[in-house]
KOLKOLBA-386362 format. One record per atom (N, C-alpha, C, O): residue in one letter; x, y, z. Coordinates in steps of 0.2 Angstrom, whole numbers, plus 5000, padded with zeros to 4 digits. Example, Ala and Ser with C-alpha at 12.3 -4.5 7.8 and 13.67 -1.06 7.14 Angstrom:
A506649725039/A506249785039/A506649845039/A507149835042/S506449895035/S506849955036/S506450005039/S506750065040/
END
This chain:
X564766625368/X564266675368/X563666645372/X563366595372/X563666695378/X563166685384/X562366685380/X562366715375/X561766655381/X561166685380/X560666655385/X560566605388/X560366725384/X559766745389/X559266705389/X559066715383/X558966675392/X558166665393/X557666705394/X557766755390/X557166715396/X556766765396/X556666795404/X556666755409/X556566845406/X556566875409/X557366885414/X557466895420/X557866885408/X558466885412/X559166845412/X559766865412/X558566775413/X558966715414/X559566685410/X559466705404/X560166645412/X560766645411/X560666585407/X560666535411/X560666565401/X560666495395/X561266485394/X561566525391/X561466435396/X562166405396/X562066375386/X561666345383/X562766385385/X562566355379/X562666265380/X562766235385/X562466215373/X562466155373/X562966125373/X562866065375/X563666135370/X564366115370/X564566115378/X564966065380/X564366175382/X564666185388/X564466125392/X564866075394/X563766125394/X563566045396/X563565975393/X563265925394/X564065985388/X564165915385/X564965895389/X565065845392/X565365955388/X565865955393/X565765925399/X565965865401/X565465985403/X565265955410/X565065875409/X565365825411/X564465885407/X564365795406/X565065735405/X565265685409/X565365765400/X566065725399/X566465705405/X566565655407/X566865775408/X566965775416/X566865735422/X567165705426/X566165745420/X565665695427/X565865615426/X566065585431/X565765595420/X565965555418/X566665505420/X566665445422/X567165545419/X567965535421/X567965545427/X568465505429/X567665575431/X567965585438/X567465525441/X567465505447/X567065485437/X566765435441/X567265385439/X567465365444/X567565375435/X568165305431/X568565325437/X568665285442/X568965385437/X569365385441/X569365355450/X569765315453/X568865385450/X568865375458/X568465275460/X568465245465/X568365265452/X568065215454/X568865145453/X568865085455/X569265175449/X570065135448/X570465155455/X570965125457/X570165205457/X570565225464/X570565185472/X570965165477/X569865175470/X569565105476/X569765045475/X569764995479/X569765035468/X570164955469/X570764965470/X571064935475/X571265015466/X571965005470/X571965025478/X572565015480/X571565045481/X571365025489/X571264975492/X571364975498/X570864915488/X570664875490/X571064825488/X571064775491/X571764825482/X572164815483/X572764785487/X572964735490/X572864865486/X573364885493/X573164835500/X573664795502/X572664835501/X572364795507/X572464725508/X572664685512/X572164695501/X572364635501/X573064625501/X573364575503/X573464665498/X574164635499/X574664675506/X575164655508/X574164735509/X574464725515/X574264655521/X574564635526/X573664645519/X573564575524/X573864525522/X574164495526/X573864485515/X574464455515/X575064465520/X575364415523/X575264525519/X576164505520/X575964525528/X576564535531/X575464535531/X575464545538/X575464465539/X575664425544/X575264455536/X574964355537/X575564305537/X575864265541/X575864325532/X576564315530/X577064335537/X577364285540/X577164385538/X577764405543/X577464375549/X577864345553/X576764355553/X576464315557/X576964265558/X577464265561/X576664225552/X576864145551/X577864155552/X578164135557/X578064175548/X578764195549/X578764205556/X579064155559/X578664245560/X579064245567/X578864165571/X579264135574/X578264145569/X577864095572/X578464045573/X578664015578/X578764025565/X579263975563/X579863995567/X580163945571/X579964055568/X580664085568/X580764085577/X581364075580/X580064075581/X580064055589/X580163995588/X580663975591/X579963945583/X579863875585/X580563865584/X580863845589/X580763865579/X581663865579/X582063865586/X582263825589/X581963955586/X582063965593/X582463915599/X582963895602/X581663905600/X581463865607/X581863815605/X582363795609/X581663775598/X582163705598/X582863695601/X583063645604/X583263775598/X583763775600/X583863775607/X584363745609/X583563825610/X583663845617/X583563775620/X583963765624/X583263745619/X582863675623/X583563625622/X583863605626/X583763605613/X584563595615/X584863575618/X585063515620/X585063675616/X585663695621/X585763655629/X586263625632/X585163665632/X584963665638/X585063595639/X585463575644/X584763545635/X584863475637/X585363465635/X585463405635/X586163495631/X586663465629/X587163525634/X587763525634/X586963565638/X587263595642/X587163535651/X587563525655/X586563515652/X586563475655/X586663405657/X586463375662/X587063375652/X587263325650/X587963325651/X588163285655/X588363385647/X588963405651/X589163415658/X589663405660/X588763435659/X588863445667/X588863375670/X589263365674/X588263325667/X588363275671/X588963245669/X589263225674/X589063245664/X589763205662/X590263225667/X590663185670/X590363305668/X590863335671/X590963315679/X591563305682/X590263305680/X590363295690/X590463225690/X590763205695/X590263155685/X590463095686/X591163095687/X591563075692/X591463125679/X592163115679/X592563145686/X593063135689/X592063215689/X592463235695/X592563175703/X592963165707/X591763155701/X591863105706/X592163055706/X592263035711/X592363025699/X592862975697/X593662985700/X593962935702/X593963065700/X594463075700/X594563075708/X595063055710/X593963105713/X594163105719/X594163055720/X594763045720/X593862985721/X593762935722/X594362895721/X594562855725/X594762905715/X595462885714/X595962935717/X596362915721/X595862985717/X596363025722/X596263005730/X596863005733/X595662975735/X595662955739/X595962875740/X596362865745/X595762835734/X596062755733/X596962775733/X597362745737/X597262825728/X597962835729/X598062835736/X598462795739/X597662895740/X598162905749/X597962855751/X598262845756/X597562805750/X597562755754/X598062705753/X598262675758/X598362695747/X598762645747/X599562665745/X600062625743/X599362765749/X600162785749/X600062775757/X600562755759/X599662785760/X599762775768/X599862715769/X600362695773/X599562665765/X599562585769/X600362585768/X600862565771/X600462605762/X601562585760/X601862605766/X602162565770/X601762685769/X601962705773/X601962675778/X602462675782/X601462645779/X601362605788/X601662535787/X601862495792/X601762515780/X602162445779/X602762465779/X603162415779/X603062525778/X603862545777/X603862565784/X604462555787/X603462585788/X603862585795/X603762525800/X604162525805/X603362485799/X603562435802/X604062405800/X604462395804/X604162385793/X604962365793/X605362385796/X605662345800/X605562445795/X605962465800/X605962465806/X606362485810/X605362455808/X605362445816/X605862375819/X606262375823/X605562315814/X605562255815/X606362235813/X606662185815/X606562275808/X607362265806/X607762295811/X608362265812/X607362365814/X607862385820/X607962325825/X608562305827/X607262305827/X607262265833/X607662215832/X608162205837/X607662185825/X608162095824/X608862135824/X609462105825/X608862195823/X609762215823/X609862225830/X610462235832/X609462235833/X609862255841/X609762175847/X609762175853/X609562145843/X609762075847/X610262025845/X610462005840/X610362005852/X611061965850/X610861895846/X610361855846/X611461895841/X611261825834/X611361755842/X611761755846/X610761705842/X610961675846/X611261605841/X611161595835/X611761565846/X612161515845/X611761455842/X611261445845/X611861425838/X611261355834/X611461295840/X612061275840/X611261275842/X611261195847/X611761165844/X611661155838/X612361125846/X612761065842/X612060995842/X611660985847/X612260965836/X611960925834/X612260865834/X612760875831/X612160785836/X612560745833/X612460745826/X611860745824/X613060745822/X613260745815/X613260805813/X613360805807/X613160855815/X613160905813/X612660945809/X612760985804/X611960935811/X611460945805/X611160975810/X610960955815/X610961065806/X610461085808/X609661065810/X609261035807/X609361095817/X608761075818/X608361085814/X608361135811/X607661025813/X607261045806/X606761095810/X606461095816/X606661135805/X605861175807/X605061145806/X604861105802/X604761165811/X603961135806/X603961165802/X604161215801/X603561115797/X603061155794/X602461195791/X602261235786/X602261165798/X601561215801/X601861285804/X601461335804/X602461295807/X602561345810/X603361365807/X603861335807/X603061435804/X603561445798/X603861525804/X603561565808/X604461505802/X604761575804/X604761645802/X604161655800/X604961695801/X605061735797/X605761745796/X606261715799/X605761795790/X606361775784/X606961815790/X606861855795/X607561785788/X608061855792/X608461915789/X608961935789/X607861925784/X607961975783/X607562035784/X607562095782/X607062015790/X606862055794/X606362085792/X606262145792/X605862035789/X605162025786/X604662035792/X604962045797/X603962035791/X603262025795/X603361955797/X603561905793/X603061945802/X602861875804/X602261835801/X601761865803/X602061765797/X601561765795/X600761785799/X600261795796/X600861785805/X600361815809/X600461885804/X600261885798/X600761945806/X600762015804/X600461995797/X599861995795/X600961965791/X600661985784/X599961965783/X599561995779/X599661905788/X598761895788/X598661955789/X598662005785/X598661965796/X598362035798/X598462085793/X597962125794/X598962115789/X598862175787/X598762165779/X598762205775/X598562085777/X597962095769/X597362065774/X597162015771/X597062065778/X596562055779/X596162135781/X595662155781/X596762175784/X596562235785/X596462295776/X596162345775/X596762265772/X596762295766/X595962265764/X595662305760/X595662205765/X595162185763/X594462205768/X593962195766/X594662225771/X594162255776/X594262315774/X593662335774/X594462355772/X594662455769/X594362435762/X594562485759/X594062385758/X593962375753/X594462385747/X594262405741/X595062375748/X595662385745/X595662315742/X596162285745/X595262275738/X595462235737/X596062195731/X596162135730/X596262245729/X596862225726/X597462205729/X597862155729/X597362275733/X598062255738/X598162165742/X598562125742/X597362175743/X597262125749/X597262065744/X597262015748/X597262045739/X597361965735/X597861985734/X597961925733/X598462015733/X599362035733/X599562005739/X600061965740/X599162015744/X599561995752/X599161925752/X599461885748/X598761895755/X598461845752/X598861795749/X599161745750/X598861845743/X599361765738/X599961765739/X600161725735/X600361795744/X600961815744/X601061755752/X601461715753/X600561785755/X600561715762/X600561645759/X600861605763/X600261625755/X600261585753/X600561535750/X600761475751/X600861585744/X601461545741/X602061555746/X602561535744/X602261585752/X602761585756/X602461525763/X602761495766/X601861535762/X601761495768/X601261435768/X600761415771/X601461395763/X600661345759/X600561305766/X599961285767/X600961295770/X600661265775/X600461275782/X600161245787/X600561325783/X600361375789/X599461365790/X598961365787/X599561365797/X598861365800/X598261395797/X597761355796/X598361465794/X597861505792/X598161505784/X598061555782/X598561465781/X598461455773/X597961445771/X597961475766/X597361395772/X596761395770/X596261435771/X595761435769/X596461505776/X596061535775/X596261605773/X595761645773/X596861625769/X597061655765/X596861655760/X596761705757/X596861565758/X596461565750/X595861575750/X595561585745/X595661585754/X594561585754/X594661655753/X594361675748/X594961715756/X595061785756/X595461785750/X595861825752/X595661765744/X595661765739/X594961775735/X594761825733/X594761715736/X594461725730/X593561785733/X593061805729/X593661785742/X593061825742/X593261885742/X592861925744/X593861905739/X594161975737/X593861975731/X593362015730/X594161935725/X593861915718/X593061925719/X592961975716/X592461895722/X591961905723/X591661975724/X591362005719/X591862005730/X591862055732/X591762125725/X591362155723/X592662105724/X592362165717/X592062155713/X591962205709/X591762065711/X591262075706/X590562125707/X590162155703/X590462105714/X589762155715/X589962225716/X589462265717/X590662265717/X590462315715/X590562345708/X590562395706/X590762285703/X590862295697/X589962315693/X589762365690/X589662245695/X588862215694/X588762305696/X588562345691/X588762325701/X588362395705/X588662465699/X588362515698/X589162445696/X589362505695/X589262505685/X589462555681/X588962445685/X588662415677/X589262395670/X589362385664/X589762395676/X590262355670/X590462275673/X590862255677/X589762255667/X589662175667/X590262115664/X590362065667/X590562165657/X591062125657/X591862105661/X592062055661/X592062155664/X592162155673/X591962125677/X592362095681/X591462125677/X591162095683/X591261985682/X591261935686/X591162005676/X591161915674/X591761895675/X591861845677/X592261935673/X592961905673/X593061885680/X593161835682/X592861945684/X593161915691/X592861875694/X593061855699/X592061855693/X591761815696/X591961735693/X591861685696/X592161735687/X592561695684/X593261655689/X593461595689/X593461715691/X594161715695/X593961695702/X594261665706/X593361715703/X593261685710/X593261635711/X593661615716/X592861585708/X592661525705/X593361485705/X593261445709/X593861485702/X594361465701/X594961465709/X595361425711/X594661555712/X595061535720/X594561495723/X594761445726/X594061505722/X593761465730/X593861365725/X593761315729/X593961355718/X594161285719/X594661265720/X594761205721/X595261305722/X595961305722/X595961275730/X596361225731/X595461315734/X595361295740/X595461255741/X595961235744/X594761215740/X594361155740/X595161085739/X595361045743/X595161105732/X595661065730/X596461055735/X596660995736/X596961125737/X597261115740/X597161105748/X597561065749/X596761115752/X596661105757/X595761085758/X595261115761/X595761025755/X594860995758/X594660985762/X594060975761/X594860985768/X594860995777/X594761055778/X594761055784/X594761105776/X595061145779/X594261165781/X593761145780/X594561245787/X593761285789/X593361325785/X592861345786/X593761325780/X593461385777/X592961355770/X592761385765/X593161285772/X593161255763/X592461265761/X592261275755/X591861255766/X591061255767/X590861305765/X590361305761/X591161385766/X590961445765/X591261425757/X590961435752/X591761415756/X592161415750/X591861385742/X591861405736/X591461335746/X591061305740/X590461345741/X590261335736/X590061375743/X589561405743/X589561465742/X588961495741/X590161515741/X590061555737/X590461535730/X590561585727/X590661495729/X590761475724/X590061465720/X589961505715/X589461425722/X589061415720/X588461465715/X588161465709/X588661525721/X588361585720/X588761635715/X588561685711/X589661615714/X589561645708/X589461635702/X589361665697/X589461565705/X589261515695/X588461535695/X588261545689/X588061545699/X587361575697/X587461655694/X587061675690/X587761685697/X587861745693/X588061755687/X587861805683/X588661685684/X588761675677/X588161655674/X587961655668/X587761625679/X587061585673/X587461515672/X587261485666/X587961475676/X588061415675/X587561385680/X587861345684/X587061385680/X586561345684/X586661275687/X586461255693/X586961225681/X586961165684/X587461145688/X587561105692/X587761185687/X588661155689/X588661215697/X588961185702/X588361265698/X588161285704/X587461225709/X587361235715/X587161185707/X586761165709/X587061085713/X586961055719/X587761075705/X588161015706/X588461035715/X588261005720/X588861095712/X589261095720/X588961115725/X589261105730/X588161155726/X587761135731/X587761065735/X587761055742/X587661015729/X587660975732/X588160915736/X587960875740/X588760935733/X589260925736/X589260965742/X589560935746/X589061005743/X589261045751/X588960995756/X589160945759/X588161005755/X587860965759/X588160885757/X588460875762/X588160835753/X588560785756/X589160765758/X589260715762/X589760825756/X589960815762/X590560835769/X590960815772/X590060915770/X589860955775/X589260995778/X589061055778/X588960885780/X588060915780/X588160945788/X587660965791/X588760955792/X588360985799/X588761065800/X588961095805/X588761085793/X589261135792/X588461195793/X587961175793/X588661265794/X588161315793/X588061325785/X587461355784/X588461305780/X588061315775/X587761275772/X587461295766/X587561215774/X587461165773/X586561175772/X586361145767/X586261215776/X585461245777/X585261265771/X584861255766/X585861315772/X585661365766/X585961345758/X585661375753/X586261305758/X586361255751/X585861225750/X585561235745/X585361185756/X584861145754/X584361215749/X584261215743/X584061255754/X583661315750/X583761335746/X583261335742/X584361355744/X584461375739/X584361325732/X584161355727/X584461265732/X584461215730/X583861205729/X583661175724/X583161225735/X582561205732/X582161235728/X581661225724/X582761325730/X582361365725/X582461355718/X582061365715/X582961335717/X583361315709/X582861255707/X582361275704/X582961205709/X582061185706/X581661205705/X581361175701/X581361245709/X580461275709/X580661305703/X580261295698/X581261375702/X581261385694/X581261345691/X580861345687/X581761305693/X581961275686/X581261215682/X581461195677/
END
């Protein structure tokens, strides 16, 4: 029931504005629960934006670790790969070298078997009693089976020792030796012995395999005393003892290289090593 005011006017009744009142009321609650689940919402979308940040953040760092790796155990193998390949040429070359050297030693034989077969056997001198002539024993013949001559077998391990074939070249070496112990150039066969032995210790030392390298420096030591001991006169015996000296300083045998220092210089004081024993000898004290 509408009522009028005076002159017209429209009087809402007192229920109706209690209503309204009520309404205004709720629509403030509402909108006022609507903003915080707003503000909410916000706070838990920056969270998980903060979240997924750090996640990728971890997830490069991973990443990278692995990439970085890969990369250094990719580059590792590769080193590995091109040592062992150089390993392989390096022996693939050491083979043709000591299939060529067979080859040039199987056709000299042959050369040298053709020649002794196409000359006439000569006649042995009569003897009274009947006794073959004796040979030197500084000058050794070669065998008749149509071997090298001890000139040729020097020459061709002296030439394996110059090509850095040191294996071959203490084969041949030791082979002159025990066939010709007393031949002109037998003491100098055994000095090429043992600076064969030498020799591959320092490229044992360069190439970092020490226990290698001791062995053979050990074996040096033992040719060049062999030397000294079989043939004490000889030319080679001064150089002989002096790198002798030089490998026992490599073992770290200190005294016993400084002993045979001393031995050179007393007694092959006008020899050329004989200088250089003295210095070496004086360095050996100033450390020592």
């Amino acid at each position: 029931m509408q009522c009028r005011g005076p002159k017209g006017s429209l009087v809402l009744p007192f229920g109706f504005l209690v209503v309204l009142a009520l309404g205004a009321g709720g629509c403030s609650d509402a909108t006022s629960a609507l903003q915080q689940d707003v503000t909410q919402l916000r706070q838990d979308l920056n969270a998980l934006t903060l979240s997924v940040h750090r996640s990728r953040g971890d997830t490069e760092t991973v990443v990278g670790q692995i990439d970085r790796r890969t990369r250094e155990q990719s580059a590792e193998q590769s080193k590995q790969i091109s040592s062992l390949s150089a390993r392989v040429d390096s022996l693939s070359t050491e083979l043709s070298r000591v299939a060529s050297r067979l080859d040039e030693l199987s056709r000299r034989v042959e050369t040298l078997s053709r020649e002794l077969a196409s000359r006439p056997t000569p006649s042995a001198p009569s003897v009274p009693g009947g006794a073959p002539p004796s040979s030197s024993p500084t000058a050794p013949r070669p065998s008749s089976s149509g071997g090298p001559t001890p000139e040729q077998a020097y020459q061709a391990a002296y030439l394996d020792f110059s090509k850095g074939n040191y294996p071959l070249a203490i084969a041949g070496f030791r082979e002159f030796v025990r066939r010709y112990p007393d031949a002109t150039l037998a003491d100098q066969a055994q000095y090429w012995v043992g600076e064969s032995f030498f020799s591959q210790a320092r490229a044992s030392l360069a190439a970092g395999q020490t226990d290698k390298a001791n062995r053979e420096l050990e074996q040096a030591v033992q040719e060049f005393r062999r030397l000294v001991l079989n043939y004490p006169r000889g030319e080679r015996v001064p150089t002989g003892l002096y790198k002798e000296a030089l490998a026992l300083l490599e073992l770290k045998q200190t005294k016993l290289a400084q002993a045979r220092l001393q031995y050179l210089i007393d007694n092959f004081p006008q020899s050329e090593e004989a200088p250089l024993a003295k210095e070496r000898l004086a360095t050996l004290g100033q450390s020592g």
